[in-house]
N, CA and C atoms as an extended XYZ file, in Angstrom:
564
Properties=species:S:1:pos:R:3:atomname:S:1:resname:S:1:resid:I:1 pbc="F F F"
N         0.818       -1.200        0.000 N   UNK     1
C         0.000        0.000        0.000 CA  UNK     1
C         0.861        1.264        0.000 C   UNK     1
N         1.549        1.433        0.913 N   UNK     2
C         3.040        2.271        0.695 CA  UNK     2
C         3.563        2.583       -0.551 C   UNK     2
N         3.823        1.476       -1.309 N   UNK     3
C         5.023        1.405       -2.247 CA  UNK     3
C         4.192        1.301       -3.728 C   UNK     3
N         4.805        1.640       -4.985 N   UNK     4
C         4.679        1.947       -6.373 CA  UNK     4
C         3.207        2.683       -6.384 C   UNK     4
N         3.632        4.071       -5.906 N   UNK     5
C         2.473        4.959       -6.085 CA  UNK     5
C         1.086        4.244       -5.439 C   UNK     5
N         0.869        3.494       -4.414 N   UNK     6
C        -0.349        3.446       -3.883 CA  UNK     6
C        -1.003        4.936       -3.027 C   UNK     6
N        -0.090        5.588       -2.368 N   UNK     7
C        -0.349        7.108       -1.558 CA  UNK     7
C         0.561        7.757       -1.506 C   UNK     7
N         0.210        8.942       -1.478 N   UNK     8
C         1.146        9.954       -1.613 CA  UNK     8
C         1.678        9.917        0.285 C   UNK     8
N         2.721       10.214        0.481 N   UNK     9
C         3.586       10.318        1.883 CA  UNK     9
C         3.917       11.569        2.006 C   UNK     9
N         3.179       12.301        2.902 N   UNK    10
C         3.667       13.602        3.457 CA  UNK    10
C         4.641       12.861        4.363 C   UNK    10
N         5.924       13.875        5.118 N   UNK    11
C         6.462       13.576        5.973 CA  UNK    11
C         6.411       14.971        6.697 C   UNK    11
N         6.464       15.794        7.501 N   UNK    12
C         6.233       17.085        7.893 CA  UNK    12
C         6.780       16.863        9.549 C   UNK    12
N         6.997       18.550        9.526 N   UNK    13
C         7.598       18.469       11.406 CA  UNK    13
C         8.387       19.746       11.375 C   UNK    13
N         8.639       20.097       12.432 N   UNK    14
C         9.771       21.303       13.014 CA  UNK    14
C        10.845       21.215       12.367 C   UNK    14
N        12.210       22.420       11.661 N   UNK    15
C        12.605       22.119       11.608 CA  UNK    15
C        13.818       21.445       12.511 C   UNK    15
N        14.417       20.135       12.024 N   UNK    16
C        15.375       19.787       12.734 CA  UNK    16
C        14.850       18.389       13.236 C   UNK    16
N        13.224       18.330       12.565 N   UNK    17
C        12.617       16.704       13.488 CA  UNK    17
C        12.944       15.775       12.471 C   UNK    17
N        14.026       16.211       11.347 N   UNK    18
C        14.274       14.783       10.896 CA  UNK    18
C        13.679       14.389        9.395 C   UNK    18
N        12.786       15.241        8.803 N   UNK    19
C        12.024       15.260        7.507 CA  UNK    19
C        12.548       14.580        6.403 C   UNK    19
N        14.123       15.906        5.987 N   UNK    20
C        15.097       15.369        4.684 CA  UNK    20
C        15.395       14.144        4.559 C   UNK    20
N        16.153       13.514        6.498 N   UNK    21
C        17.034       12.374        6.086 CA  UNK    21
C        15.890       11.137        6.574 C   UNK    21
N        14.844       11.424        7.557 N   UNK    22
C        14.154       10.340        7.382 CA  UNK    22
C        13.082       10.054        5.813 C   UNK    22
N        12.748       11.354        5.268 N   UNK    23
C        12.303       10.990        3.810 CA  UNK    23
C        12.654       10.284        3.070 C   UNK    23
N        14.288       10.375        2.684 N   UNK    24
C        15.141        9.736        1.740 CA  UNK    24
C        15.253        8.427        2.201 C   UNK    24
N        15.456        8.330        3.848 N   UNK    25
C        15.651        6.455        4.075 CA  UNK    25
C        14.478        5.979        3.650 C   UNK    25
N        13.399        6.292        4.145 N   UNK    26
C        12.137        5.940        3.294 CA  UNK    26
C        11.563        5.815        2.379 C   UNK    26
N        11.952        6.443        1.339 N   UNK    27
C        12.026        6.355       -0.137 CA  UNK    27
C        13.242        5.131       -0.897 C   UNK    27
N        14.294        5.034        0.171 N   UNK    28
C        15.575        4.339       -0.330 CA  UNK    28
C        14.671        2.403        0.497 C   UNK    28
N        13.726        2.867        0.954 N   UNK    29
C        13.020        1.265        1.225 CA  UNK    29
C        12.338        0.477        0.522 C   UNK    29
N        11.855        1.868       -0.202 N   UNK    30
C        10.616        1.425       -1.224 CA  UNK    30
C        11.312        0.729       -2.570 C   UNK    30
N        10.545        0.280       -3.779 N   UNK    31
C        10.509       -0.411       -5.032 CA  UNK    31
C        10.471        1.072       -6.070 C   UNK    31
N         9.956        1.675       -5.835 N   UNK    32
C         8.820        2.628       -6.432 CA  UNK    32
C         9.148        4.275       -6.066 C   UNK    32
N         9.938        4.705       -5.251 N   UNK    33
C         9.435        6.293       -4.899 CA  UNK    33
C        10.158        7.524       -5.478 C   UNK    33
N         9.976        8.531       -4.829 N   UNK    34
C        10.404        9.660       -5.442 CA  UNK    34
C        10.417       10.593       -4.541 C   UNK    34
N        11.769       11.351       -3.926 N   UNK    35
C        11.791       12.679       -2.816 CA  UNK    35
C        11.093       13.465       -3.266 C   UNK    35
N        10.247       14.407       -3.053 N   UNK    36
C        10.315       15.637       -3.292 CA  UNK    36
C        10.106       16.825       -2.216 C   UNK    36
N        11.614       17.244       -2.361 N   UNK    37
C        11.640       18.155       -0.818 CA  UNK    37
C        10.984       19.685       -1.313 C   UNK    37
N        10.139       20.265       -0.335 N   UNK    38
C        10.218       21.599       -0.701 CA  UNK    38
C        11.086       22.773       -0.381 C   UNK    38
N        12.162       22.242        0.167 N   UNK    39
C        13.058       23.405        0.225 CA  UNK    39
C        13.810       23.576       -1.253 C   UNK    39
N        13.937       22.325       -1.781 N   UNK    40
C        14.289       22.282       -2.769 CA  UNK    40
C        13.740       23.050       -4.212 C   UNK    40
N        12.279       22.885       -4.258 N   UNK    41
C        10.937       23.364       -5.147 CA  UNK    41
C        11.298       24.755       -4.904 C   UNK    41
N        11.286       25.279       -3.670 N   UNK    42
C        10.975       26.195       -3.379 CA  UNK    42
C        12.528       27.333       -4.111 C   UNK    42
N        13.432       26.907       -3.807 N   UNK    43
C        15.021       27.319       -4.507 CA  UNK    43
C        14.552       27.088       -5.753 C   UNK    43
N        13.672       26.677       -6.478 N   UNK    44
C        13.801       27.054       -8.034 CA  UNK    44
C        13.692       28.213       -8.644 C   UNK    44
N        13.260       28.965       -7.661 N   UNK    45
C        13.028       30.538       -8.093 CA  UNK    45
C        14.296       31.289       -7.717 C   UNK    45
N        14.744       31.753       -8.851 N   UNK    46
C        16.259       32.028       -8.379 CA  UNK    46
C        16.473       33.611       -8.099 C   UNK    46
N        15.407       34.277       -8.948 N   UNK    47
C        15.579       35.765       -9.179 CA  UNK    47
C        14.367       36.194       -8.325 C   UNK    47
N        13.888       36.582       -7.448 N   UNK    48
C        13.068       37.068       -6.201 CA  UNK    48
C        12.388       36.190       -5.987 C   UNK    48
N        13.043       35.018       -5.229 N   UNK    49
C        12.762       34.035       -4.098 CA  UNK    49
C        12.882       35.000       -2.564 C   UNK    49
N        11.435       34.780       -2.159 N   UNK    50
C        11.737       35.041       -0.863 CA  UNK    50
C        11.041       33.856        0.148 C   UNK    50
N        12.046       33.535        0.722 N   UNK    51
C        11.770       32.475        1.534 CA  UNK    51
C        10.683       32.685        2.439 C   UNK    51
N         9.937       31.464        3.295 N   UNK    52
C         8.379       31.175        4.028 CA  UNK    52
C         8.633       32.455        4.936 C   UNK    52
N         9.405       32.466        5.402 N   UNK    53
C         9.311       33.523        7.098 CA  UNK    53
C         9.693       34.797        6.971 C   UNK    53
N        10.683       34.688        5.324 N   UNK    54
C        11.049       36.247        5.203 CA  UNK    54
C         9.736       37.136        4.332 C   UNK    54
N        10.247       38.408        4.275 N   UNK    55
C         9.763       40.182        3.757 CA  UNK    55
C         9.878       40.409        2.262 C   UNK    55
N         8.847       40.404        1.681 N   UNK    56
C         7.422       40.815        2.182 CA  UNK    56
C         6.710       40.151        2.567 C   UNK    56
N         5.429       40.039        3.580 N   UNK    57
C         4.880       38.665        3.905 CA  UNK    57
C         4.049       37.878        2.652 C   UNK    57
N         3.145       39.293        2.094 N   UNK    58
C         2.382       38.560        1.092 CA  UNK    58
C         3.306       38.008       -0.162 C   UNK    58
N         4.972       38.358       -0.552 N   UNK    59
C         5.147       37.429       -1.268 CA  UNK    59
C         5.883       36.180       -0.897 C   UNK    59
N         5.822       36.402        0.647 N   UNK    60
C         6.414       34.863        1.119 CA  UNK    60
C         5.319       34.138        0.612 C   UNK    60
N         3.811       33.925        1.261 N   UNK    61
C         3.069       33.530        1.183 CA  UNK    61
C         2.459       33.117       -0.480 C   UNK    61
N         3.049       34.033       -1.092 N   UNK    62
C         2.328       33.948       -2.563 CA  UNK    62
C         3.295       32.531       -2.940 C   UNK    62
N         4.588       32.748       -2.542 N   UNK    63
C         5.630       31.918       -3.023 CA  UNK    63
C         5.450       30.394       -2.583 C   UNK    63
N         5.129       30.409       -0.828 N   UNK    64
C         4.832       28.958       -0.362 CA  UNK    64
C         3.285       28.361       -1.006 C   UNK    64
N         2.334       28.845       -1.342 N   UNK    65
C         1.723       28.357       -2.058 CA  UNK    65
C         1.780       27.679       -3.449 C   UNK    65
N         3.107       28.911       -4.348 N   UNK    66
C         3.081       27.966       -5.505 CA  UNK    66
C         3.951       26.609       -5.269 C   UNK    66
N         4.783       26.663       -4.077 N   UNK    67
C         5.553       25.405       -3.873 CA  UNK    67
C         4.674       24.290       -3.738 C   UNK    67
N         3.471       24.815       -2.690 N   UNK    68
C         2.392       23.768       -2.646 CA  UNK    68
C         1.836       22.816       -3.753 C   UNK    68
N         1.579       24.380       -4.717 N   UNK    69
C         0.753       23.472       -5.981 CA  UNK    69
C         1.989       22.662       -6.754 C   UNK    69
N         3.168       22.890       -7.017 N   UNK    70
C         4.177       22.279       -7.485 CA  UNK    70
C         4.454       21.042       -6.797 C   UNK    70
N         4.547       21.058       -5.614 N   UNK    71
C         4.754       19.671       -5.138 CA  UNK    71
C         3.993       18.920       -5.119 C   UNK    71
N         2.302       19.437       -4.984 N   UNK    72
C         1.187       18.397       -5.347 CA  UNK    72
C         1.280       18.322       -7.129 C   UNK    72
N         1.499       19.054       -7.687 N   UNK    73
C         1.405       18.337       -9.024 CA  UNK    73
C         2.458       17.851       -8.916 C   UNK    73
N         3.389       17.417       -8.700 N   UNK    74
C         4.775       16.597       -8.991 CA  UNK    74
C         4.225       15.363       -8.166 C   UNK    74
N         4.090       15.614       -7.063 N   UNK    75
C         3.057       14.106       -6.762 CA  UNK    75
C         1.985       13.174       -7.085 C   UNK    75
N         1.128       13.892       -7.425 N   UNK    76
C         0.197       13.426       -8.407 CA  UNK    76
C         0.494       12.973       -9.603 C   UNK    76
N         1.724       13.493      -10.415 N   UNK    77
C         2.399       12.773      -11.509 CA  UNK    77
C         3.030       11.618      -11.040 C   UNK    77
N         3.842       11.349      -10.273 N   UNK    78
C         4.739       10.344       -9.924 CA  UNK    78
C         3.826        9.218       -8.981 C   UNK    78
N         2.824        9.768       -8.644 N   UNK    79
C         1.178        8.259       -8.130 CA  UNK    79
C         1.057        7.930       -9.030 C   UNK    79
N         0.406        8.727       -9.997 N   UNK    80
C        -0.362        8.080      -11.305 CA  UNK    80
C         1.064        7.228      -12.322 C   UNK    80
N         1.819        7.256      -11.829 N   UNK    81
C         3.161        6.949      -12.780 CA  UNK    81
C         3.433        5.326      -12.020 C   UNK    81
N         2.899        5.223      -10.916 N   UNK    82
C         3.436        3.966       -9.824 CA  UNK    82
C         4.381        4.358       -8.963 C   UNK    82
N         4.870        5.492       -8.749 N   UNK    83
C         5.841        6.125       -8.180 CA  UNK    83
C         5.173        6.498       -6.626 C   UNK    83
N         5.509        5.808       -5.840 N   UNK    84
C         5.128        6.960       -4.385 CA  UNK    84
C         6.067        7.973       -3.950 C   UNK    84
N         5.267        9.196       -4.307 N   UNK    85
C         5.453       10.403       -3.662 CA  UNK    85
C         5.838       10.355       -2.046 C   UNK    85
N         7.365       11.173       -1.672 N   UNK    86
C         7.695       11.296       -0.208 CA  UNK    86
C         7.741       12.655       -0.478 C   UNK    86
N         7.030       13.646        0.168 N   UNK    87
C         6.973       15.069        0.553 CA  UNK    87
C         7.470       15.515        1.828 C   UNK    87
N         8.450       15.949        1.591 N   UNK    88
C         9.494       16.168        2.904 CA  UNK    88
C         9.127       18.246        2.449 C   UNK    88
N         8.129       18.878        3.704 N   UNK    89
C         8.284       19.960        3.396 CA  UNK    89
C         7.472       20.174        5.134 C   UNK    89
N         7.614       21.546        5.553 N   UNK    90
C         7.077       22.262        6.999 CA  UNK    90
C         5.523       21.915        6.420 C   UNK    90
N         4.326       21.735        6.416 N   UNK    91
C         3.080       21.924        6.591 CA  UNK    91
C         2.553       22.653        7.704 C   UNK    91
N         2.841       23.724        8.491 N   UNK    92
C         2.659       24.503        9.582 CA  UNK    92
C         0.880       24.566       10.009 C   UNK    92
N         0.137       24.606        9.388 N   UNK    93
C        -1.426       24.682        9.586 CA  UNK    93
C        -2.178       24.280        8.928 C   UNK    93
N        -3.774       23.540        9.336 N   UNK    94
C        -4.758       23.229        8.700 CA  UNK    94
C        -5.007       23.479        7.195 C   UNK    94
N        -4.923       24.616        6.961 N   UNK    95
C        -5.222       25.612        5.832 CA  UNK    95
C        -4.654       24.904        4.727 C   UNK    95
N        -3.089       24.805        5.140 N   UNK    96
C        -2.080       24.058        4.296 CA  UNK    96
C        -2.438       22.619        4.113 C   UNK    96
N        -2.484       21.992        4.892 N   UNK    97
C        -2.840       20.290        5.348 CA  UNK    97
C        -3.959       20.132        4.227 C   UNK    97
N        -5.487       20.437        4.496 N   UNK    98
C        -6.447       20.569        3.586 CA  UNK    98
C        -6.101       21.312        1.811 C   UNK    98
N        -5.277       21.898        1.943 N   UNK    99
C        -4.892       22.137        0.261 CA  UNK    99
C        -4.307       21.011       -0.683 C   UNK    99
N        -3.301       20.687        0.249 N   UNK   100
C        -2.733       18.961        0.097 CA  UNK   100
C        -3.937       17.810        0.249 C   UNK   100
N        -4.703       17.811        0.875 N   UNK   101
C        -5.677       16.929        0.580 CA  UNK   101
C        -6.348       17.120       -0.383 C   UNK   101
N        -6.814       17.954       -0.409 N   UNK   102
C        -7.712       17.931       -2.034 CA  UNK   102
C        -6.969       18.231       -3.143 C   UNK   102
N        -5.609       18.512       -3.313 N   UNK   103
C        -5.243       18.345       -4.769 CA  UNK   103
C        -4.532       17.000       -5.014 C   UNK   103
N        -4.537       16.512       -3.735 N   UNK   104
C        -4.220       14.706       -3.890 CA  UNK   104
C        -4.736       13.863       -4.293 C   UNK   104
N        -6.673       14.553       -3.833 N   UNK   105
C        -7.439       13.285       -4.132 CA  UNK   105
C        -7.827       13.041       -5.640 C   UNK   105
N        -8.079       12.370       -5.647 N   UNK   106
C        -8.922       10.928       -5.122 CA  UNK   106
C        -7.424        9.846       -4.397 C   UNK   106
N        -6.527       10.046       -4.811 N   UNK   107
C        -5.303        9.034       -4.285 CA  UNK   107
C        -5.111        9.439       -2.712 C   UNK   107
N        -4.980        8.157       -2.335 N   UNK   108
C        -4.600        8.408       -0.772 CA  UNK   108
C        -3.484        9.213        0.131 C   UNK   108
N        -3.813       10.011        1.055 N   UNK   109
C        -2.888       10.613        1.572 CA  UNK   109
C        -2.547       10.122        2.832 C   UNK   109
N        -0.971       10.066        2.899 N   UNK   110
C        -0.793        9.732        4.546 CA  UNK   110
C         0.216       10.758        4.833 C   UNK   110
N        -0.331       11.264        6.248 N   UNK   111
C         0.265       12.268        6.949 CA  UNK   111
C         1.383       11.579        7.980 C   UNK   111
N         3.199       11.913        8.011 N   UNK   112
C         3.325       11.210        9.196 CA  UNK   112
C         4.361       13.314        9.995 C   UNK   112
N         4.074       13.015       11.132 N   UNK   113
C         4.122       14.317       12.069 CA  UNK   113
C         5.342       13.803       12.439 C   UNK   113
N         6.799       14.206       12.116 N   UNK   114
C         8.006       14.489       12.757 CA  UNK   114
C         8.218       14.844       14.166 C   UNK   114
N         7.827       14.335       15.381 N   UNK   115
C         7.384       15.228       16.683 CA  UNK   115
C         8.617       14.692       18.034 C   UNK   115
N         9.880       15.176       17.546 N   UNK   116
C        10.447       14.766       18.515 CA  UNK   116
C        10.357       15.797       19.698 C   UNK   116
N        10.789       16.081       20.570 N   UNK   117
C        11.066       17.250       21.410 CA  UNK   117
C        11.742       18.560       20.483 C   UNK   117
N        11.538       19.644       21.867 N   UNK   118
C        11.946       21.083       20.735 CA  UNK   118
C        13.468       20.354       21.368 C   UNK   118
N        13.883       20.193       22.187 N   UNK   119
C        15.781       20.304       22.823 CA  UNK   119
C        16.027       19.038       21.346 C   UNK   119
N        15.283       18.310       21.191 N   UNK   120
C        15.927       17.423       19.956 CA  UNK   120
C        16.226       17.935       18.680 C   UNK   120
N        14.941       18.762       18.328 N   UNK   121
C        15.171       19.660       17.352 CA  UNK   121
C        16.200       20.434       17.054 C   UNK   121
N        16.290       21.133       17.803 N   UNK   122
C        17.026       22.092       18.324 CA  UNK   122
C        18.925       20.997       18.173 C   UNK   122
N        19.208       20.462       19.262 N   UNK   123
C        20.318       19.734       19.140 CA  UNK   123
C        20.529       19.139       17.523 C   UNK   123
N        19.376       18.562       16.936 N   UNK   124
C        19.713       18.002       15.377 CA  UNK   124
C        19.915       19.312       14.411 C   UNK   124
N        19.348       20.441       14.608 N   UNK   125
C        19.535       21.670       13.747 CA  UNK   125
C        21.358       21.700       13.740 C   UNK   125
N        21.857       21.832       15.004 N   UNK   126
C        22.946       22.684       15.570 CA  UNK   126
C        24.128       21.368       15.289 C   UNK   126
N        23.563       20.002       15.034 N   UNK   127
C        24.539       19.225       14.449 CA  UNK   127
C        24.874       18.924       12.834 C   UNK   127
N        24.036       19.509       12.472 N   UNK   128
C        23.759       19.509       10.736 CA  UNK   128
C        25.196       20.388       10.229 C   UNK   128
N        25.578       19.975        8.800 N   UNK   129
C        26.413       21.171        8.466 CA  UNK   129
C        25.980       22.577        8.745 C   UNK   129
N        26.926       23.522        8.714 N   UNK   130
C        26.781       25.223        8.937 CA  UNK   130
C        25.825       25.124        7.778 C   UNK   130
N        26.039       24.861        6.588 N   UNK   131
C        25.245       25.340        5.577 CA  UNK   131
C        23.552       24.857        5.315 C   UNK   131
N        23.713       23.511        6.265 N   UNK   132
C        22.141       23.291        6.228 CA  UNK   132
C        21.294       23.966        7.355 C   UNK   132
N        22.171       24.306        8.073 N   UNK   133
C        21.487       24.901        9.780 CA  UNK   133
C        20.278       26.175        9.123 C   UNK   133
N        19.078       26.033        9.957 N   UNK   134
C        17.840       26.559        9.538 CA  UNK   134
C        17.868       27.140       11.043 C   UNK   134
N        18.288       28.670       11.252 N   UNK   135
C        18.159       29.394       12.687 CA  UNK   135
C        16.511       29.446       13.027 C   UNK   135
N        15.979       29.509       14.122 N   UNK   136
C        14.299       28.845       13.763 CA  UNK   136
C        14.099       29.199       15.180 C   UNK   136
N        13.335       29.911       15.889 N   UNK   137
C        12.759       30.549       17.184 CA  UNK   137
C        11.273       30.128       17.197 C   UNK   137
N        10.845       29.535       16.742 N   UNK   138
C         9.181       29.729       16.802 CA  UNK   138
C         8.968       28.197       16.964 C   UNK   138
N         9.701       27.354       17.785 N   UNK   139
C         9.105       25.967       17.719 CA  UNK   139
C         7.869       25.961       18.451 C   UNK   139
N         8.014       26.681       19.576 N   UNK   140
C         6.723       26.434       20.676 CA  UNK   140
C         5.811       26.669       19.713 C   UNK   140
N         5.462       27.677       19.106 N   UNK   141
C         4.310       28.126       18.185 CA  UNK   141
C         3.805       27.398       16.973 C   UNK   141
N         5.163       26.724       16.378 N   UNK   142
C         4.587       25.800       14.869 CA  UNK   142
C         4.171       24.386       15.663 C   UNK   142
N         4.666       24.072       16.760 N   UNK   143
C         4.169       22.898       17.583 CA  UNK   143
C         2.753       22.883       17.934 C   UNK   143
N         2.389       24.077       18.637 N   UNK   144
C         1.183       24.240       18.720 CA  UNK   144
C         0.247       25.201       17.640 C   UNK   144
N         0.223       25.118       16.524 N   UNK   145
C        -0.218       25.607       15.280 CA  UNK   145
C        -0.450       24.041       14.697 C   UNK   145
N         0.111       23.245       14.666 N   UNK   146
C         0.183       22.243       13.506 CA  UNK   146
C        -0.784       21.366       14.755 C   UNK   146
N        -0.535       21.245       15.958 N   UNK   147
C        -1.075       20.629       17.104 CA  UNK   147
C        -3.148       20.848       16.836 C   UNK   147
N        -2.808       21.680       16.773 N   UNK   148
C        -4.413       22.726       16.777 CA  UNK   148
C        -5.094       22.486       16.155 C   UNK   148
N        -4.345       22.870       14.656 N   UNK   149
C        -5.104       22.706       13.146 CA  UNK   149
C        -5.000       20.811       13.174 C   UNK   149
N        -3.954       20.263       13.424 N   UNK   150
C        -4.014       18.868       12.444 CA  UNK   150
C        -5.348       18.051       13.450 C   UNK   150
N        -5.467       18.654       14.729 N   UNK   151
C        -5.867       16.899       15.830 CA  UNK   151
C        -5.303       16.314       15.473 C   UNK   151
N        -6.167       15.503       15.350 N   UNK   152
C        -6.157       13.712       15.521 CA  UNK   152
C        -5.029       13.347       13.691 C   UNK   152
N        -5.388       14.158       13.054 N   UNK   153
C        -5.375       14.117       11.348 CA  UNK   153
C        -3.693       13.398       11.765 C   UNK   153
N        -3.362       12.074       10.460 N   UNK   154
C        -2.186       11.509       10.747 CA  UNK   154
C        -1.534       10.790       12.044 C   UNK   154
N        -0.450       10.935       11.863 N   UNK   155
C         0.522       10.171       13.009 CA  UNK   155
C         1.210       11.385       13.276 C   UNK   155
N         1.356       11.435       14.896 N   UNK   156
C         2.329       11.978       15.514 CA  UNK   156
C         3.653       11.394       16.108 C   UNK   156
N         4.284       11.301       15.387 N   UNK   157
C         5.511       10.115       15.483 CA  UNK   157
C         6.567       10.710       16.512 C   UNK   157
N         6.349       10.591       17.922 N   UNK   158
C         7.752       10.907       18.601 CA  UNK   158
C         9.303        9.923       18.340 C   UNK   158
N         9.534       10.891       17.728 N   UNK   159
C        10.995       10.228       17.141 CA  UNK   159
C        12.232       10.514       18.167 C   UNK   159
N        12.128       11.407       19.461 N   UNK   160
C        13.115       11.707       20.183 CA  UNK   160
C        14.279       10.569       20.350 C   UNK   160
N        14.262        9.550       20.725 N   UNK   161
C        15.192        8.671       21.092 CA  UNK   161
C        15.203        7.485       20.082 C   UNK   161
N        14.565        7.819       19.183 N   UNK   162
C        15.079        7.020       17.561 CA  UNK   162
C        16.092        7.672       16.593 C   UNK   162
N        16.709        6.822       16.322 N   UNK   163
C        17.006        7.306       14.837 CA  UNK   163
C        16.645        6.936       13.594 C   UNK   163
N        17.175        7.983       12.646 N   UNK   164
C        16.709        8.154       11.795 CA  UNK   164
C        16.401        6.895       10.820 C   UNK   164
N        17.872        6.007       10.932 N   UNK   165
C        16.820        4.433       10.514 CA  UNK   165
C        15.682        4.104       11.117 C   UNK   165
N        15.762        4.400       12.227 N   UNK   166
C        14.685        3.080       13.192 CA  UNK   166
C        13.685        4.334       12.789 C   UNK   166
N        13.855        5.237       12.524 N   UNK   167
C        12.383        5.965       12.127 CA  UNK   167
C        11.916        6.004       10.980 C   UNK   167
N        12.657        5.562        9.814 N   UNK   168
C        12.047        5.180        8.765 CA  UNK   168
C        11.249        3.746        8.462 C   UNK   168
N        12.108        3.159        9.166 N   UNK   169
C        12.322        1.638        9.629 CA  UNK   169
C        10.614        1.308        9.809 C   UNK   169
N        10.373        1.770       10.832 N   UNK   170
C         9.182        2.116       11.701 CA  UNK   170
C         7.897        2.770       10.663 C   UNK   170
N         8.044        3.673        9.933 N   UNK   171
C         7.244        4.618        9.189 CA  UNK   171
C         7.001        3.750        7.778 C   UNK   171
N         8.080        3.109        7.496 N   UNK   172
C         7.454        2.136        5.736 CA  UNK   172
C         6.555        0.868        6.825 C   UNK   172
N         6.764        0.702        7.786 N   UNK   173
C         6.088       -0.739        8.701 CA  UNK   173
C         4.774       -0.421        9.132 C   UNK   173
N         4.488        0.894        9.419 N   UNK   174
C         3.320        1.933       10.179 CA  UNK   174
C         2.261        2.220        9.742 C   UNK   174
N         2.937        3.026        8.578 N   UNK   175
C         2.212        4.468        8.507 CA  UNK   175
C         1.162        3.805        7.757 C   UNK   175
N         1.466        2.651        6.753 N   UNK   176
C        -0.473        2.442        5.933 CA  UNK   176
C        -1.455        2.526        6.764 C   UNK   176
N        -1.101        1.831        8.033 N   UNK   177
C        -2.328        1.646        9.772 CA  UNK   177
C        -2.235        2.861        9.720 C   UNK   177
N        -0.930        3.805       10.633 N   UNK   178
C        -1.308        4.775       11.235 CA  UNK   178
C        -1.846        6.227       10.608 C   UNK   178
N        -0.974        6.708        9.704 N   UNK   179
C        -0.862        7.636        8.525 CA  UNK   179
C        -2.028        8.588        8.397 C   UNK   179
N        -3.070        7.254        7.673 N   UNK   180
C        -4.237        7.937        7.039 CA  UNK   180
C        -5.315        8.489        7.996 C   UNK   180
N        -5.065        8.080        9.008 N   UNK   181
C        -6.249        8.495       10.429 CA  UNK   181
C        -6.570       10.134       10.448 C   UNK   181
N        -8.273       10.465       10.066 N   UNK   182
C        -8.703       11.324       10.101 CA  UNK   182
C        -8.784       11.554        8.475 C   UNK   182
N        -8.317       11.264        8.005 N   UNK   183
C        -8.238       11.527        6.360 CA  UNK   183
C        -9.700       10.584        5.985 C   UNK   183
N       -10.495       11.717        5.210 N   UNK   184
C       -11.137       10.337        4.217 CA  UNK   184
C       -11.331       10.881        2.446 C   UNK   184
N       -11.580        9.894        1.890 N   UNK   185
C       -11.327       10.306        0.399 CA  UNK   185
C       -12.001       10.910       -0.193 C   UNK   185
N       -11.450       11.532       -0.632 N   UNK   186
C       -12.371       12.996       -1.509 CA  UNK   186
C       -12.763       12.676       -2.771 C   UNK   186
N       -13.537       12.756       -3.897 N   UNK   187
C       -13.525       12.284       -5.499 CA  UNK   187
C       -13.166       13.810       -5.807 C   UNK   187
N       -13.214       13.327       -7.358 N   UNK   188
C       -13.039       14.983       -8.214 CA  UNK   188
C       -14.179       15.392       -8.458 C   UNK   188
């Protein structure tokens, strides 16, 4: 159910809970998949890229949306292809969560929630290369933003005292059970 495009795989969380490198082990399990990070999507705009948190707000916002629709159409190509989609990107609120659901459906979505502690976060940010380090003050707030908006929606995967194998490990073994909880299928 996982594997050759049966559902698309959000992976989402704070940064520093582990998204990039548990995505890729998870994708490197499968028969079938395909990364697609949005930090990455989002760097395609080379000439006035302004990143999620930076100025101006409305063209941060204009910008994380088209990443949205880009990564759901790049997913939706690579389902319908047999390919399962791994979406390694922040999903911060409801608003967002529900946009991803309906440009997914009718194909299944599974949500899995990156939720280690903020001191884990925090410690995995500050061990990453200088160049990947993401400086990031607002955990209490995207914790309880994504807390709020998601409920019950997905898995909240405390990953604190796993690693990143045993959390992928865990997530291709899981997530078909846990994943989809609260999700139900939408038609066109």
């Amino acid at each position: 159910m996982l594997d050759n495009g049966g559902c698309c795989l959000i992976v989402t969380g704070a940064p520093g809970s582990g998204k990039s490198t548990v995505s890729r082990l998870v994708a490197g399990r499968l028969n079938r998949s395909a990364v697609l990070n949005g930090d990455q999507v989002n760097r395609l705009v080379v000439s006035g890229r302004v990143g999620p948190l930076d100025r101006p707000a409305a063209e941060a916002a204009r910008q994380v949306q088209l990443c949205n629709e880009n990564l759901c159409a790049l997913a939706a190509n690579f389902a319908d292809a047999g390919i399962t989609p791994v979406i390694d990107w922040i999903i911060p609120d409801r608003a967002q969560l529900d946009f991803y659901h309906l440009a997914l459906s009718p194909r299944r979505v599974l949500l899995v929630v990156l939720a280690p502690s903020i001191d884990a976060c925090r410690h995995r940010n500050a061990e990453r290369d200088p160049e990947d380090q993401f400086f990031f003050e607002g955990y209490e707030s995207l914790a309880a933003e994504m807390r709020r908006g998601f409920g019950t929606m997905g898995w909240w995967f405390d990953t604190t005292a796993l690693t990143a194998d045993e959390t992928a490990a865990r997530i291709v073994a899981e997530a078909p059970r846990l994943a989809g909880h609260g999700f139900t299928r939408l038609s066109q």
